[in-house]
C-alpha positions as CSV (number, residue, x, y, z in Angstrom):
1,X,-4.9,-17.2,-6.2
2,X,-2.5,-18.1,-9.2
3,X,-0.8,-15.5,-10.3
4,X,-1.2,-14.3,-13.8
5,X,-1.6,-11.1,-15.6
6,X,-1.8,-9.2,-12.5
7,X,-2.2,-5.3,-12.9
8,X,0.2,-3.8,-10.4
9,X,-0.3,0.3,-9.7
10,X,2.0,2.3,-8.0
11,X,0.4,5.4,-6.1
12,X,3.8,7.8,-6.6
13,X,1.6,10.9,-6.5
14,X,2.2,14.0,-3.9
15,X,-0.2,14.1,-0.6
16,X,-1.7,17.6,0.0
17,X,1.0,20.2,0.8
18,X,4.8,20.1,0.5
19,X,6.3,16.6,1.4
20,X,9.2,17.9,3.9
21,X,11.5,15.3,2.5
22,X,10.8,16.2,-0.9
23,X,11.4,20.0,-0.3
24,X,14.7,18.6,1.8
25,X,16.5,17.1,-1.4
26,X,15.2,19.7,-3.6
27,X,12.5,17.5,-5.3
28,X,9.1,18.0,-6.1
29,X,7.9,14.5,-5.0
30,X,8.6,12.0,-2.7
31,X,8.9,9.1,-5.1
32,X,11.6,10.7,-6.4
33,X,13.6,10.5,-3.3
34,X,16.9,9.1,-3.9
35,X,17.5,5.4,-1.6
36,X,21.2,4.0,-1.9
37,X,21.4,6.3,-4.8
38,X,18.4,5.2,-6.4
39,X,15.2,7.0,-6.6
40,X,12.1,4.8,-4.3
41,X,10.2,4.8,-7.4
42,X,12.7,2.7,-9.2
43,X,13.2,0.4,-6.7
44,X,9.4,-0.6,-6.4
45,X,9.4,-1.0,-10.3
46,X,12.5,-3.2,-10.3
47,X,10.4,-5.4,-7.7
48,X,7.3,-5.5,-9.8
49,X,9.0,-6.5,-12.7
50,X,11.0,-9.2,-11.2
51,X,7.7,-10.8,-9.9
52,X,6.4,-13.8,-11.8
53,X,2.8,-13.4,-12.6
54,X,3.0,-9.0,-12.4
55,X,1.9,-7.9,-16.3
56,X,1.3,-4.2,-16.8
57,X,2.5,-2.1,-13.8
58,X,0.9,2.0,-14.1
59,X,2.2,5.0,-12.1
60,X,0.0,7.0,-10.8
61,X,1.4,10.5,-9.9
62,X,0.3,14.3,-11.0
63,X,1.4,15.7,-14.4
64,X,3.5,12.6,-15.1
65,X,5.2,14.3,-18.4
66,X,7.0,16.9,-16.4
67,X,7.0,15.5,-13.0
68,X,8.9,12.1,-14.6
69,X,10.3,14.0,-17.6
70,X,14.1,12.9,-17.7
71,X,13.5,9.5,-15.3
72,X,15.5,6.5,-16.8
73,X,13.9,3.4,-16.1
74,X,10.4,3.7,-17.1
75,X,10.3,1.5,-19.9
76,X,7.1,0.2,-20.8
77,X,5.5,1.6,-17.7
78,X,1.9,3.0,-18.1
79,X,1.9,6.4,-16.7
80,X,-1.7,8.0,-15.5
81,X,-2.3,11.3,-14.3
82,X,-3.1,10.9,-10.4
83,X,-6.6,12.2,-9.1
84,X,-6.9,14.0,-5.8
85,X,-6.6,11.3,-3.8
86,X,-5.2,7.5,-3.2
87,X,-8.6,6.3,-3.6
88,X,-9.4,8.4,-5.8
89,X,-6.6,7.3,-8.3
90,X,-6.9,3.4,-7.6
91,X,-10.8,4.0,-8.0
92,X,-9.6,5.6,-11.7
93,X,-7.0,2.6,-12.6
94,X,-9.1,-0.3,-11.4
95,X,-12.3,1.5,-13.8
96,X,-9.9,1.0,-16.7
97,X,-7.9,-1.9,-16.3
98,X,-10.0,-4.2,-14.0
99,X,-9.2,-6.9,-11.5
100,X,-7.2,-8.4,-10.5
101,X,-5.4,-5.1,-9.7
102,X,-2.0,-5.1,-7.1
103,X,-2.1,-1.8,-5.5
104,X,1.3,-0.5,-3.7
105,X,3.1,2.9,-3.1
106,X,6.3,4.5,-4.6
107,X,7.7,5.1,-1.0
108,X,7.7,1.0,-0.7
109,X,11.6,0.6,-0.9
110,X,12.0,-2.5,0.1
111,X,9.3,-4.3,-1.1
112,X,11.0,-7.7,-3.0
113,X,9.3,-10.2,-5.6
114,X,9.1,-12.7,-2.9
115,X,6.6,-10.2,-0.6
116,X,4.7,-9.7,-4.1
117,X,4.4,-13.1,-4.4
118,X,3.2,-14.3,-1.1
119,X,0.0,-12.2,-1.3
120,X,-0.6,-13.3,-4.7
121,X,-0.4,-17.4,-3.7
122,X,-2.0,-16.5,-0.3
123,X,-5.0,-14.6,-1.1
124,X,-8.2,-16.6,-0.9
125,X,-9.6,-17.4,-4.4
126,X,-13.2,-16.2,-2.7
127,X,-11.7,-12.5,-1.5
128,X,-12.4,-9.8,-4.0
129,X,-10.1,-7.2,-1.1
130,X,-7.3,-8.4,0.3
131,X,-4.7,-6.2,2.5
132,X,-1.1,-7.0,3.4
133,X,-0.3,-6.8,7.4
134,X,2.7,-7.7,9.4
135,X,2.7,-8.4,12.7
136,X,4.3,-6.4,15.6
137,X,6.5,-9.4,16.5
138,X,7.8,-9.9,12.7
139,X,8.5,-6.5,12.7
140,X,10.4,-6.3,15.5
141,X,12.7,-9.3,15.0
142,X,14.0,-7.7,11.7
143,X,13.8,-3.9,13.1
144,X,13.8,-4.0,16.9
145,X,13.0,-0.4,18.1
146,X,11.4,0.4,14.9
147,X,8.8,2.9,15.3
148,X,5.5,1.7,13.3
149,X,1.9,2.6,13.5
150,X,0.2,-0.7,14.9
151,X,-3.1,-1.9,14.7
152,X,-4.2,-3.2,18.0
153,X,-6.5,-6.1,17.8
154,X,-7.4,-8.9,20.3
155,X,-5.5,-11.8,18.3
156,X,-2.3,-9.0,17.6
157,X,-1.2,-6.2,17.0
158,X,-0.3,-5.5,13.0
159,X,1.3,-2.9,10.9
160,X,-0.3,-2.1,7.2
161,X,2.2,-2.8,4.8
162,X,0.9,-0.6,1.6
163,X,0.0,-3.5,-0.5
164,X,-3.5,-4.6,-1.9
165,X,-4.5,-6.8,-4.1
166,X,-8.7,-5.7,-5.6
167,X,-9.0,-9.6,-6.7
168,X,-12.6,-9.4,-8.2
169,X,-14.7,-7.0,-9.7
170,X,-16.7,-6.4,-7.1
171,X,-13.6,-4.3,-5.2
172,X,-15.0,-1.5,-6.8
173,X,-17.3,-1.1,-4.1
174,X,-14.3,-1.3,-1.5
175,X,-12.3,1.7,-3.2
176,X,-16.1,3.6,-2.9
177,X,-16.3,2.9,0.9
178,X,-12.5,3.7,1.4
179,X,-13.4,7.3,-1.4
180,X,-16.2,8.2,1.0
181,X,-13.4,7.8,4.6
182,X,-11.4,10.2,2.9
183,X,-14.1,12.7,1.8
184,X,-15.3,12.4,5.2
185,X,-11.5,12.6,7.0
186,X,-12.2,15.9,9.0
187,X,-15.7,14.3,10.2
188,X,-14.7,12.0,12.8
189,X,-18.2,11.3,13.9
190,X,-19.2,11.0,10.5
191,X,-16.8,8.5,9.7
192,X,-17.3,6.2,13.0
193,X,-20.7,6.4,11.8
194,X,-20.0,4.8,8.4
195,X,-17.1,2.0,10.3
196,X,-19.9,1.0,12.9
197,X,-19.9,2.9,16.5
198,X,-19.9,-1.0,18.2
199,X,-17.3,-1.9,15.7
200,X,-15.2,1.3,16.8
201,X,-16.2,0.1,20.7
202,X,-15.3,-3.0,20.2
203,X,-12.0,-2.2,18.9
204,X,-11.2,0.5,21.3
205,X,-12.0,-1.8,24.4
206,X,-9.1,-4.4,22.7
207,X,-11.8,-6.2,21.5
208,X,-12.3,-6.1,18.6
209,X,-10.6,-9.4,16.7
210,X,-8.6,-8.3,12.7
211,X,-11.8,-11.1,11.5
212,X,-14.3,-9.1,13.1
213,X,-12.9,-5.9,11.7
214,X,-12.6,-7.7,8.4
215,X,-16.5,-8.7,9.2
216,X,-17.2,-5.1,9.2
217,X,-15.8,-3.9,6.1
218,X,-17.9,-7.3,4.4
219,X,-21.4,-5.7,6.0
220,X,-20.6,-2.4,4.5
221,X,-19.3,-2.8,1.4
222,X,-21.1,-5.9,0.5
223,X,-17.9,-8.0,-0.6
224,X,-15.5,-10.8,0.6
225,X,-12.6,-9.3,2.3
226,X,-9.2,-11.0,3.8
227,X,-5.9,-10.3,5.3
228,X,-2.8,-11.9,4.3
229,X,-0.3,-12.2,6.9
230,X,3.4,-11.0,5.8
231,X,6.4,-13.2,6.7
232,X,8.3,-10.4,6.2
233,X,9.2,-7.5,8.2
234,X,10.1,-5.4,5.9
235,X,7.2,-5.1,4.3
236,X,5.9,-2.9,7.1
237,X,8.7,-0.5,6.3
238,X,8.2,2.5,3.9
239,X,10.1,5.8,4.2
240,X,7.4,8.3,5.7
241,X,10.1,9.6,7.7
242,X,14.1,10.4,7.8
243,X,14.6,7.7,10.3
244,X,12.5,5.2,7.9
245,X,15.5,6.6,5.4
246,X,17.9,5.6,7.1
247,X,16.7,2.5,8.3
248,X,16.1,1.2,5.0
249,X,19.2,2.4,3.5
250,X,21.1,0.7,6.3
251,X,19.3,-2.1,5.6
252,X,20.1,-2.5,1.8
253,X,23.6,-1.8,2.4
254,X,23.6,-4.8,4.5
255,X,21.8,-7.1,1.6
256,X,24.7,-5.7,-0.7
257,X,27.4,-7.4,1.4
């Protein structure tokens, strides 16, 4: 894919409950969170706007006039009131503003142009979904002992990396199938049902390959689907944790130098 007039949203709103983070620094939301003395929310926008190709970029979060009210560096920034979930709010942004549509988190800290970039020029023109992953072993070269949540497939093991691209219109019936997971997120059975019980085997035997899973999500949501494999190992890093904060913290204190 060229990139060009991209939409990029950034899902800054507050999960269910109190973030303890948040609550730690005296803050009523995570994005807020200051990194190297700068809140995480800021940093993903510097890295959107640096990004060739990046047009309008949105923040989604709740009751953006008071929750942002006083935030430098929000400068022609589209702000949208978040719904009640991820999905839910992407669902909301890609209704108004249309494909192609970047999709990232606030928590992202060290997400750079160049990781933007790559799944921008990498993204099969046919795809109208396509998800950022990282493998295990570029992980760990760049943060050995790191503790990630891995998906384990027969060609790999991968880590998410919070960045989408919804390509095509079409996507729209992605962000229903991933709506419907999270309404069903306290039905387990329910949910394997929707995934696909073999599929679930499958991948619970080891194997289960990331195509086949990407096979899946094709059958059930009647779309073109890819994976763009990060270079980066960082871009498997976002601050869910204190460790994650200092990890990345330590690890733009080492760009600086």
């Amino acid at each position: 894919m060229t990139p060009g007039g991209v939409t990029a949203l950034v899902l800054a709103g507050q999960r269910r409950g109190v973030d303890p983070m948040a609550a730690a620094a005296g803050l009523s939301h995570k994005a807020l969170l200051q990194v190297a003395g700068v809140p995480m929310l800021l940093r993903v926008l510097g890295a959107l706007r640096a990004t060739p190709g990046i047009g309008r970029i949105v923040v989604s979060i709740e009751t953006p006039e008071t929750v942002l009210d006083g935030v430098d560096g929000l400068e022609g920034v589209i702000l949208r009131r978040s719904a009640t979930s991820p999905a839910q709010s992407a669902a909301a942004v890609f209704e108004e503003f249309g494909a192609p549509l970047l999709v990232t988190t606030a928590d992202h800290a060290l997400l750079t142009p160049a990781m933007v970039t790559h799944l921008l020029t990498a993204a099969p023109p046919e795809a109208a979904a396509v998800a950022a992953l990282a493998r295990r072993e570029t992980v760990l070269a760049a943060f050995p002992g790191t503790q990630r949540t891995w998906l384990h497939f027969r060609n790999g093991d991968f880590s998410g990396c919070n960045l989408f691209l919804l390509a095509r219109p079409e996507a729209a019936r992605a962000l229903r199938f991933w709506q419907r997971l999270e309404q069903l997120r306290k039905r387990p059975w329910a949910m394997a049902r929707m995934l696909g019980v073999l599929t679930l085997l499958r991948y619970a035997l080891g194997r289960l390959t990331l195509r086949g899973a990407l096979n899946g999500i094709e059958r059930r949501c009647a779309i073109r689907a890819a994976a763009v494999e990060m270079p980066f190992g960082a871009a498997a890093v976002d601050v869910d944790k204190p460790a994650d904060l200092l990890l990345v913290e330590a690890t733009l204190r080492a760009q600086a130098c």
